[in-house]
N, C-alpha and C positions, 0 to 999 in steps of 0.2 A: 504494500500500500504506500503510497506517494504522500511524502511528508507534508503537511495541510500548511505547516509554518513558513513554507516556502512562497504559496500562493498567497495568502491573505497578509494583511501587515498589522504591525502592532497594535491593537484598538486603543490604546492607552496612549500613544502615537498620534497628537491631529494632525503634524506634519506629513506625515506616511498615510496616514488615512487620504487626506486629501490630493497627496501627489496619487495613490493606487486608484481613487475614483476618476480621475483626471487626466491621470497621464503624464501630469507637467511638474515640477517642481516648483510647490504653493507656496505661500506664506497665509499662516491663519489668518484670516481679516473676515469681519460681518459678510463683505459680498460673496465669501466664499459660501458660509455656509448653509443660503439660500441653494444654493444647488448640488447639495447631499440629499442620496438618496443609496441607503446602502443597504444591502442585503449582506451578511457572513455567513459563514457554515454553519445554518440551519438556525438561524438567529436574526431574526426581520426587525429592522429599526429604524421606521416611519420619520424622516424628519422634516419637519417643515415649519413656516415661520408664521409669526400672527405680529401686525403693525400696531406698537401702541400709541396713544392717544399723543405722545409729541414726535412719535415717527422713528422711533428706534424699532429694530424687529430683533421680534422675541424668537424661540424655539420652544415647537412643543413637538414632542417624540411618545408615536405609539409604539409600542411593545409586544413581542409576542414568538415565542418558541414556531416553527413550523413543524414540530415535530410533535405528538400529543404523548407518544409514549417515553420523551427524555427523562420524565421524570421518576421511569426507574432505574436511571440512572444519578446515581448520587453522587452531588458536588459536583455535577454536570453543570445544569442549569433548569428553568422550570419551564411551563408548558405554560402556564397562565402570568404574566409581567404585568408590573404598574407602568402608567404612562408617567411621563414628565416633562416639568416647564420650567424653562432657562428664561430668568427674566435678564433683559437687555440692561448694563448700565452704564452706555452710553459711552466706555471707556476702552472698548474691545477686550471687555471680559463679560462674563454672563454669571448668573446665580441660581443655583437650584431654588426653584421654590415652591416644586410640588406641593409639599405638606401644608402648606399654608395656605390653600385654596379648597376652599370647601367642595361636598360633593366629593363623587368617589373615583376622582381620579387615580387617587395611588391607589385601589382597588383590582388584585389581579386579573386580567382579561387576555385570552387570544387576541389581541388586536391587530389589524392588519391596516386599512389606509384609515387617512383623515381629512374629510372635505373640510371648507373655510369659506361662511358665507354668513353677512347678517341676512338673516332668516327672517328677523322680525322688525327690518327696516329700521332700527332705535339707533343705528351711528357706530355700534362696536361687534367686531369680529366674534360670530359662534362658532363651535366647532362640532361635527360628525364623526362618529369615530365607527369604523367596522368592523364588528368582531366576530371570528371563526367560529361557523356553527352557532349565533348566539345574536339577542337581539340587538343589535347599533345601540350607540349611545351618544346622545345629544345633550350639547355642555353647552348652555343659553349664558354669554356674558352678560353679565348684570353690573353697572356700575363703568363701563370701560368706556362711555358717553361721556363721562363728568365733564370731558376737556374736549375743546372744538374737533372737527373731523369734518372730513369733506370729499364726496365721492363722485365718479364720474362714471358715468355709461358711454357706450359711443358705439355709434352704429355707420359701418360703412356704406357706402353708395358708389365710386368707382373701385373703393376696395372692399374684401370679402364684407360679408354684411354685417359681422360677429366682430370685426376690428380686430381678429386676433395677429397681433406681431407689434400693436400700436405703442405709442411708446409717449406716457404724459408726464411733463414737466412742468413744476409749480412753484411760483415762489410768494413764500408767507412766512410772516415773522424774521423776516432776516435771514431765510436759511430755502435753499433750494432743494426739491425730493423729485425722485421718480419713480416712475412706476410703469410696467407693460401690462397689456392685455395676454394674458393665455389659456388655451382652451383646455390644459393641464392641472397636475398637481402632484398630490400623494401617489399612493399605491390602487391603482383602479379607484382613483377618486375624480373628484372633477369639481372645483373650486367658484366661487363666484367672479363672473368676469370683470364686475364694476371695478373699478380702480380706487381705491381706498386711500385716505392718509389721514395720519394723525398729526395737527398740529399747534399740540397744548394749546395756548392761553390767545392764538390769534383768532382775533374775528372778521378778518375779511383775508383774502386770497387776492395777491395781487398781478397776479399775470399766470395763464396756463397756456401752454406751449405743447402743441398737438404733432406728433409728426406717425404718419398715416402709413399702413403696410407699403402702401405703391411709392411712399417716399416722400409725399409732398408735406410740408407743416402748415399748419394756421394758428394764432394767435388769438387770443381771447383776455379779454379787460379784467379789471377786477371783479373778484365775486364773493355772497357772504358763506360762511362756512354755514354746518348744521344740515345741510342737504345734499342727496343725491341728483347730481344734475347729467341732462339726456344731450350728448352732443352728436347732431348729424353730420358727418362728412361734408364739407362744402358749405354750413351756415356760418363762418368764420373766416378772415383772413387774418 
């Protein structure tokens, strides 16, 4: 049998983690790890990000053995994992803080992907969780509205009609965000397309800066935060 240590890299390792999912030789940074998405030997570990309310992005990672019989295997590992959330602080480290979120997230589950969508239109990211054999579980943010947020829809017309590859740029409070459209996500998940941002304590949005699958940009004036707004391809220059 082919020694396993060969193929996979250190998981304790971000550097190695991130150069084997990629290819390249990383440096840990936030943009990297919006695009982890890693499977190990028989060890699934869902990770994807949720934008807080002044525009840092978090990590939440579902969990879950793909094996259901490892667990008679001891000091292996389990069949059933809690999930967990890395709150962002803004300094390019992050903080466990599972346990301190109510609800039963640290609760073992098969988990497998996790969609990312306000659901109930209130301004902050809920999350979908699916779990192996067993019924989903939906984690409603409550509270993560407190601070301004500002989202945008956008529906092509010379391009695809979903704007998926779009790419919006915002600047509010001093400080520029971006964000694309994609028709992606988790692990057979599938994400809200609106484009999201969080950011704290401003109340108006001073310039959004569209630039469109086919290539072309349009501009658009200031706007107040608090709502999701519906932009058509082509009613802006």
């Amino acid at each position: 049998m082919q020694d396993r240590r060969h193929i996979y890299p250190n998981w304790r390792d971000r550097k190695a983690i991130c150069s084997w999912l990629t290819g390249f030789t990383c440096r840990w940074r936030i943009r990297t790890l919006t695009r982890l998405r890693a499977l190990s030997d028989a060890y699934r570990r869902v990770i994807s990000v949720i934008r807080q309310p002044h525009g840092w992005l978090d990590l939440f990672v579902a969990n879950g053995h793909v094996y259901p019989n490892v667990d008679q295997l001891k000091g292996i590992s389990r069949y059933l994992q809690p999930k967990e959330l890395y709150r962002n602080l803004g300094n390019g480290r992050f903080a466990e803080i599972s346990g301190r979120v109510a609800g039963d997230l640290s609760t073992p589950r098969p988990s497998r992907g996790a969609a990312f969508e306000d659901y109930d239109n209130d301004g902050d990211i809920d999350v979908l969780v699916v779990n192996a054999n067993s019924r989903p579980s939906l984690y409603r943010n409550d509270g993560g509205n407190r601070k301004a947020w500002i989202g945008f829809r956008l529906i092509g017309a010379s391009s695809n009609r979903d704007a998926i590859g779009a790419r919006v740029e915002i600047d509010a409070g001093g400080r520029t965000q971006v964000g694309e459209v994609r028709s992606g996500g988790s692990y057979l998940s599938h994400n809200d397309m609106r484009v999201h941002f969080g950011v704290g304590s401003t109340q108006h949005v001073d310039r959004v800066r569209i630039r469109w699958p086919n290539g072309k940009t349009e501009t658009l004036g200031g706007m107040k935060t608090g709502q999701y707004v519906t932009i058509r391809e082509g009613d802006a220059r």
